[in-house]
C-alpha positions in Angstrom: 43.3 -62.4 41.5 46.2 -64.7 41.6 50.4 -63.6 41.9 51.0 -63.9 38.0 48.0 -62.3 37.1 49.3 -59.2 39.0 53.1 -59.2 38.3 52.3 -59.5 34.3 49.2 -56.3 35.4 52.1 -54.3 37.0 54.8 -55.4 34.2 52.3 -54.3 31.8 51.5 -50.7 33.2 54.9 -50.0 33.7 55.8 -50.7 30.7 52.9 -48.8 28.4 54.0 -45.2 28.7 57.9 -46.1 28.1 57.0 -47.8 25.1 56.0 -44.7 22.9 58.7 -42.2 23.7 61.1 -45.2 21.8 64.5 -43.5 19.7 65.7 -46.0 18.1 64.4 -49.7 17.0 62.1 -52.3 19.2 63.6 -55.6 19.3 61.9 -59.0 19.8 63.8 -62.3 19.7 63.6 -65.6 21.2 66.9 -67.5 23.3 68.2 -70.9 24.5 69.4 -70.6 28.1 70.4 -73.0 31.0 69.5 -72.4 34.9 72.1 -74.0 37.5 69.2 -74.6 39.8 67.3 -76.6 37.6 70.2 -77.9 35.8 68.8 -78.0 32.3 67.9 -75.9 29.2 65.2 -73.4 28.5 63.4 -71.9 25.8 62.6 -68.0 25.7 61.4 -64.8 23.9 62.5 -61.6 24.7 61.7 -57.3 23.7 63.5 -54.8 23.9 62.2 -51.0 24.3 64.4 -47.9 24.2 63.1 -45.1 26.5 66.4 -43.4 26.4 70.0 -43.3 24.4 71.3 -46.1 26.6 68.5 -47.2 28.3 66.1 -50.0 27.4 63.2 -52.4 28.7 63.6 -55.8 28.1 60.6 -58.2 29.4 61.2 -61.9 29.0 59.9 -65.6 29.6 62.0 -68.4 29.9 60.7 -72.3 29.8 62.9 -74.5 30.8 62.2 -78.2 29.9 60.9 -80.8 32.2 63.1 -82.6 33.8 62.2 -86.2 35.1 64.5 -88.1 37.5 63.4 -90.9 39.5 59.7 -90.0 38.7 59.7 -87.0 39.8 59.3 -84.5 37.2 60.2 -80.6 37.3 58.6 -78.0 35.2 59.8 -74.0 35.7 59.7 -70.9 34.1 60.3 -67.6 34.8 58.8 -64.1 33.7 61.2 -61.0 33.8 61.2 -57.2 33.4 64.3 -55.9 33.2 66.3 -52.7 32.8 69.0 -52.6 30.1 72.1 -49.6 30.5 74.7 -49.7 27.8 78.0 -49.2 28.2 80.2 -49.6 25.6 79.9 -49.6 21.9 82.6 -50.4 20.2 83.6 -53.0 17.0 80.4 -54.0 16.8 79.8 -55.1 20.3 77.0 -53.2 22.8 78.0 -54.3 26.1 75.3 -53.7 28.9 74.3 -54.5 32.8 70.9 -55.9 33.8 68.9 -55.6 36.8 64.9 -56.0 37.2 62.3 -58.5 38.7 62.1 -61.9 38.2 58.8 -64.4 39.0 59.5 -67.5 39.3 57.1 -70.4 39.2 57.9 -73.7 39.9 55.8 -77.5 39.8 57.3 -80.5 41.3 55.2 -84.0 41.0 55.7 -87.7 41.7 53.8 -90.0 39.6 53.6 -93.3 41.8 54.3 -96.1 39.0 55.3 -98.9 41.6 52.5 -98.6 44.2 53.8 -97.1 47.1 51.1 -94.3 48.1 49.5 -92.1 45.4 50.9 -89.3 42.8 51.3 -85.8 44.9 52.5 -82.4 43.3 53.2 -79.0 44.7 54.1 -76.0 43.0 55.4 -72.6 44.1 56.1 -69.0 42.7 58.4 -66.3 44.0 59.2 -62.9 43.2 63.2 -62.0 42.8 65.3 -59.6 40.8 67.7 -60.0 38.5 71.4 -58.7 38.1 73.7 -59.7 35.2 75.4 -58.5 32.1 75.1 -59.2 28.6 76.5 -57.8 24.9 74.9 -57.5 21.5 76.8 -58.5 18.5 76.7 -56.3 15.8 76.9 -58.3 12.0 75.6 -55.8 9.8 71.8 -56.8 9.0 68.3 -56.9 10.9 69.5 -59.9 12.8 71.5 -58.9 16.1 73.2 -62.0 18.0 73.3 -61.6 21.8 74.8 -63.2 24.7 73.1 -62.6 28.7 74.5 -64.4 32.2 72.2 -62.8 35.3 71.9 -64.3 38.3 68.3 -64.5 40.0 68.0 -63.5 43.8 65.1 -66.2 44.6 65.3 -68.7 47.1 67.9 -71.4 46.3 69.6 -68.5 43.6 69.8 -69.3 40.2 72.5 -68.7 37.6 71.3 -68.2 34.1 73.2 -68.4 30.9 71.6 -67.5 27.8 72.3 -66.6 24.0 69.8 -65.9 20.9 68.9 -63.5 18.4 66.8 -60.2 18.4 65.6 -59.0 15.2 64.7 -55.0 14.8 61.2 -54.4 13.7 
């Protein structure tokens, strides 16, 4: 059994009995964000669970694009189960803290196109956790416009920036 196969197992099991005692709506949405340490944008989806009045699971993934410089080309993403606690509520905007785990995989390869001694790749995955912030816009329909910045204790540290929609279902 491989590392993601077991974070997504343990993700998964943790999750499952929250997920029925819910009081208010489940949330799924999807994000564009950008990671300092990769310098350049992702793609995600995103949940949200309530177990409590102010309390909330939020699992995630995050894609960021490929980057290529030099031919060398970077792919990461990231899976991550956090814990949302609101704050404040107040003119339409829910202001919360973040914290949960973070896995991390990244894939680093150099495609030799001049000759020089072969293509080689590596790739790595780490667990982390995540601390951060974000707020949830209020407008007045199904549609509820969020902005997130957590930072992910990994190796190296990244800073992520992200903002998307959820939609209640």
């Amino acid at each position: 059994m491989n590392l993601k196969t077991l974070f997504l197992g343990v993700c998964m099991a943790f999750l499952a009995p929250f997920i029925s005692n819910a009081q208010d709506e489940t949330k799924l949405g999807g994000y564009l964000a950008y990671g300092t340490e990769i310098e350049n944008i992702g793609i995600g989806v995103n949940a949200e669970f309530p177990i409590a009045e102010q309390l909330t699971i939020a699992p995630s993934f995050t894609y960021f694009l490929p980057k290529d410089e030099y031919g060398v080309k970077v792919s990461w993403f990231e899976v991550n189960a956090n814990a949302n606690y609101y704050f404040v509520e107040a003119s339409g905007v829910s202001v919360y803290g973040l914290g949960g785990l973070n896995y991390s995989s990244v894939k680093v390869s150099y495609d030799d196109t001049f000759g020089f001694g072969g293509d080689y790749s590596a790739s790595d995955g780490r667990f982390g956790l995540n601390l951060g912030a974000g707020a949830n816009f209020e407008i007045g329909s199904s549609i509820l416009p969020f902005a997130e910045l957590k930072y992910v204790i990994i190796d190296g540290g990244q800073l992520v920036i992200a903002a998307g929609v959820k939609f209640n279902i």
